[in-house]
C-alpha positions in Angstrom: -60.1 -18.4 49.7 -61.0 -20.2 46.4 -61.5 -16.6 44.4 -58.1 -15.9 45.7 -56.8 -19.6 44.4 -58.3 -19.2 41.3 -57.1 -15.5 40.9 -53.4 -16.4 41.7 -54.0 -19.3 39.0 -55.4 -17.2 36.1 -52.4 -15.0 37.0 -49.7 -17.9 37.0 -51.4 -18.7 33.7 -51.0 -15.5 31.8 -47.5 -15.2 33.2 -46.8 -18.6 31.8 -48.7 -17.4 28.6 -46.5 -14.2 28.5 -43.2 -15.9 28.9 -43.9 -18.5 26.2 -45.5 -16.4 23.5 -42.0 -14.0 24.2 -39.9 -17.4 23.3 -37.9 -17.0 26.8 -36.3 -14.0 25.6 -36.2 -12.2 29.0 -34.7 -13.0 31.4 -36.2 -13.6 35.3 -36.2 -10.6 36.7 -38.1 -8.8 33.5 -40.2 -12.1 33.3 -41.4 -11.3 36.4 -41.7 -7.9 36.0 -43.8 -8.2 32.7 -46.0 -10.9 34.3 -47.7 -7.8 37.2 -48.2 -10.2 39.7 -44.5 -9.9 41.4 -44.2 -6.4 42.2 -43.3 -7.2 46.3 -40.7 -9.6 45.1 -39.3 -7.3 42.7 -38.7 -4.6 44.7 -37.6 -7.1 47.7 -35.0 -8.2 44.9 -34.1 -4.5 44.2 -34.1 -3.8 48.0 -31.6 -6.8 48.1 -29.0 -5.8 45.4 -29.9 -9.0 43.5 -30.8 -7.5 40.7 -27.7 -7.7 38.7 -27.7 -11.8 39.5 -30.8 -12.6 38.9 -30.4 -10.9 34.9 -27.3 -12.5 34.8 -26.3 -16.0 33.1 -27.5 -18.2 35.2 -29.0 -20.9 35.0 -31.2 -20.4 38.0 -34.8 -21.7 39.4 -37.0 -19.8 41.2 -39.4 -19.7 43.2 -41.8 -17.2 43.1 -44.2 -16.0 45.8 -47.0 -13.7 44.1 -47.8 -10.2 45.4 -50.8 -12.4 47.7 -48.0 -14.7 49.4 -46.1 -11.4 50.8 -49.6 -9.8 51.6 -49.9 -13.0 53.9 -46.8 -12.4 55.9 -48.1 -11.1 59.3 -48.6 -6.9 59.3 -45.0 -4.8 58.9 -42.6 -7.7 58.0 -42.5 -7.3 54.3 -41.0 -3.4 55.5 -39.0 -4.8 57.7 -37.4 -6.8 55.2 -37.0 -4.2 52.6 -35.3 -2.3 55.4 -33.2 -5.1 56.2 -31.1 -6.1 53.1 -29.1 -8.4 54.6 -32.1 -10.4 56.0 -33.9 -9.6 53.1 -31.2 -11.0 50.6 -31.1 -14.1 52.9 -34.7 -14.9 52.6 -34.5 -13.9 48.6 -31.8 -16.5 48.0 -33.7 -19.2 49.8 -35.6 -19.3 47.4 -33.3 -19.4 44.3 -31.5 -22.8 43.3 -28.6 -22.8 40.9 -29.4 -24.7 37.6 -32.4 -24.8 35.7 -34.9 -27.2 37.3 -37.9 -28.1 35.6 -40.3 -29.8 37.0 -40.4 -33.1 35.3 -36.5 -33.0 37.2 -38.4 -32.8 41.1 -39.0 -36.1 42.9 -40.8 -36.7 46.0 -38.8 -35.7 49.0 -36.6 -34.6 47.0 -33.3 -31.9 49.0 -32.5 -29.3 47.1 -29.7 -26.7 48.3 -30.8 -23.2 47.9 -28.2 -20.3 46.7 -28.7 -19.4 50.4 -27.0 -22.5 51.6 -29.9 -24.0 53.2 -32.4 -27.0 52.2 -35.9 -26.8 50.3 -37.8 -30.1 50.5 -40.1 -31.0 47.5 -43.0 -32.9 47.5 -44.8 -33.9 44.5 -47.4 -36.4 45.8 -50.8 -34.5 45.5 -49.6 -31.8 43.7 -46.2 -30.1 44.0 -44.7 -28.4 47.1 -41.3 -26.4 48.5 -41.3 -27.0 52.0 -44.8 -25.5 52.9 -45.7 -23.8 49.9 -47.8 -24.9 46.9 -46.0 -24.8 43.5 -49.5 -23.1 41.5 -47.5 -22.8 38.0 -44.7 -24.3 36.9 -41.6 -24.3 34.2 -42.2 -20.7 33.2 -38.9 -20.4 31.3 -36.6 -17.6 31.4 -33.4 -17.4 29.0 -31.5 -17.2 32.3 -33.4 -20.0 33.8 -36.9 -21.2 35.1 -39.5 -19.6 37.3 -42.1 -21.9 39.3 -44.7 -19.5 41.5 -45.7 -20.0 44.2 -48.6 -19.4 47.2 -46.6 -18.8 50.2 -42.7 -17.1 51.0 -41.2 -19.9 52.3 -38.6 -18.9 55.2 -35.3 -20.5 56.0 -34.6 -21.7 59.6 -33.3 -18.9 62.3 
């Protein structure tokens, strides 16, 4: 568990590195593409047609499960999703906000709607969280908006 902490750190931090050193040039889908630790949510956001939004103007803030949050999901859902677009793009948009939220923005039990319609909660007492998942890099800027990754794909209510 902690090699896997620290491994989804050093990768937060060289996608952080990447974006900055770039000077937010791309936007989020190719930030996330460049960064190599997003590959299940990139092709969950291909699956999804979302594409085209997500390298569009914008602003938006997501949040980003790494290739280790959708390894978590129990055995054959991630294929389920990517053979479920409509499901898929509803999960995908849960975790998208419209605007660009930074992190010095997020308050502690703080609501914020999601482009899906439904609610994130944010903590930020003992580190930062949406809903159950653990912000583990934040304010990686985009030139479309902001990327914050996290540990776990968060799911909206059934």
């Amino acid at each position: 568990m902690l090699r896997r902490t620290f491994v989804a750190l050093a990768t937060a931090s060289t996608l952080a590195t990447g974006a900055f050193a770039a000077g937010h040039s791309k936007d989020i889908v190719d930030t996330a593409i460049d960064a190599g630790s997003f590959t299940t949510l990139v092709a969950a956001v291909q699956a999804a047609g979302l594409v085209d939004t997500l390298k569009g103007e914008g602003p938006f803030t997501v949040f980003a499960p790494t290739d280790e949050a959708f390894a978590a999901l129990p055995e054959g859902t991630v294929e389920a999703l990517l053979a479920d677009p409509e499901a898929l793009a509803a999960i995908l948009t849960y975790h998208v906000i419209a605007g660009k939220v930074m992190s010095t923005d997020l308050t502690n039990g703080m609501m914020a709607a999601t482009v899906n319609g439904a609610d994130v909660t944010i903590m930020t007492e003992g580190g930062v969280m949406v809903n159950d998942a653990n912000v583990i890099s934040a304010d990686i800027e985009a030139s479309n908006g902001v990327i914050h990754v996290i540990d776990k794909v968060i799911l909206p209510a059934m």
